[in-house]
C-alpha positions as semicolon CSV with decimal commas, in nm:
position;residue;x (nm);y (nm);z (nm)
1;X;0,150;1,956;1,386
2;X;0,552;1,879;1,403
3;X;0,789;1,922;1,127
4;X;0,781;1,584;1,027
5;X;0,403;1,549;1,000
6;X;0,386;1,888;0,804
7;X;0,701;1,790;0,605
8;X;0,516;1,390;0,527
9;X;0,171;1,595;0,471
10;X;0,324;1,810;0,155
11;X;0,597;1,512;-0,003
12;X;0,265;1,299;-0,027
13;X;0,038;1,646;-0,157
14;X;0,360;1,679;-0,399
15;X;0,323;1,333;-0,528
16;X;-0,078;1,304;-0,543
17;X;-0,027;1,253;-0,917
18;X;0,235;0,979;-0,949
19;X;0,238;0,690;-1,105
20;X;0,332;0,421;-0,861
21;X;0,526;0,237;-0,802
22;X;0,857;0,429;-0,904
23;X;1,120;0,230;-0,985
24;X;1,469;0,495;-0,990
25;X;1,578;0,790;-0,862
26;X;1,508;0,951;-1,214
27;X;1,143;0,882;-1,219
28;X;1,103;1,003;-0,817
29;X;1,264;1,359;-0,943
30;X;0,968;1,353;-1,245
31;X;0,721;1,298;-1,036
32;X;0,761;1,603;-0,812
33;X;0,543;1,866;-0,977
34;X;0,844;2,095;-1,003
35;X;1,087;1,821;-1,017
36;X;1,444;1,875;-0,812
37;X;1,358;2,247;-0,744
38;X;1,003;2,150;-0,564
39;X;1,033;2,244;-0,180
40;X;0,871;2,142;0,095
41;X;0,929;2,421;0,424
42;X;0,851;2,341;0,819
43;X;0,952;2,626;1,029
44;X;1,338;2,635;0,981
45;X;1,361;2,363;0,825
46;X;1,358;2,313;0,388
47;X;1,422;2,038;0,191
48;X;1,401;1,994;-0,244
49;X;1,345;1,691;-0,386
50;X;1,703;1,716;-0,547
51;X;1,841;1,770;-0,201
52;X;1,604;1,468;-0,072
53;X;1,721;1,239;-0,358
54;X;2,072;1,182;-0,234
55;X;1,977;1,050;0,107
56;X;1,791;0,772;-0,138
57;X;2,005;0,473;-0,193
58;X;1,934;0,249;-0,532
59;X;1,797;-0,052;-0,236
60;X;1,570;0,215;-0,147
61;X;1,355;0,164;-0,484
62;X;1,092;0,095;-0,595
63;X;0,818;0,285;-0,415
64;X;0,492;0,167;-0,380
65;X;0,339;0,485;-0,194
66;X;0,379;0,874;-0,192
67;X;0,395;0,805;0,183
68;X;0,695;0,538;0,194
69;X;0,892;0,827;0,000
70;X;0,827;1,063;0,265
71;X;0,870;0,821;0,522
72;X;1,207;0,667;0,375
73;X;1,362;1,037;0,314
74;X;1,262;1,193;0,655
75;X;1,371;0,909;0,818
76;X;1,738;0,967;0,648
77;X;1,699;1,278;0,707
78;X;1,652;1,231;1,079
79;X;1,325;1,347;1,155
């Protein structure tokens, strides 16, 4: 499995719960089970969802998925 599948595999695990879609950056950081501090690890690489909600842009919203948030932030991220 890669980084980025791993990485998609435990945004969308993190997000199982939420309510979509999410509208703001504010509601994203709720959702997380652990809010800003929750972490998702591949190999070297770590990310929180504070750390993952400043590569979001307000055009960016709203969500309709668990898996177009992991797809939108790795893809800023540039994985």
């Amino acid at each position: 499995m890669t980084a980025k599948e791993e990485l998609t595999q435990q945004i969308v695990s993190a997000l199982a719960r939420a309510r979509f879609p999410i509208s703001t950056p504010e509601e994203l950081l709720v959702a997380f089970p652990n809010g800003a501090d929750t972490t998702c690890r591949s190999g070297d690489i770590q990310m929180t969802a504070g750390a993952a909600g400043k590569l979001l842009t307000d055009a960016d919203f709203p969500f309709t998925s668990a898996g177009q948030v992991a797809n939108t932030i790795l893809s800023r991220a540039g994985l």
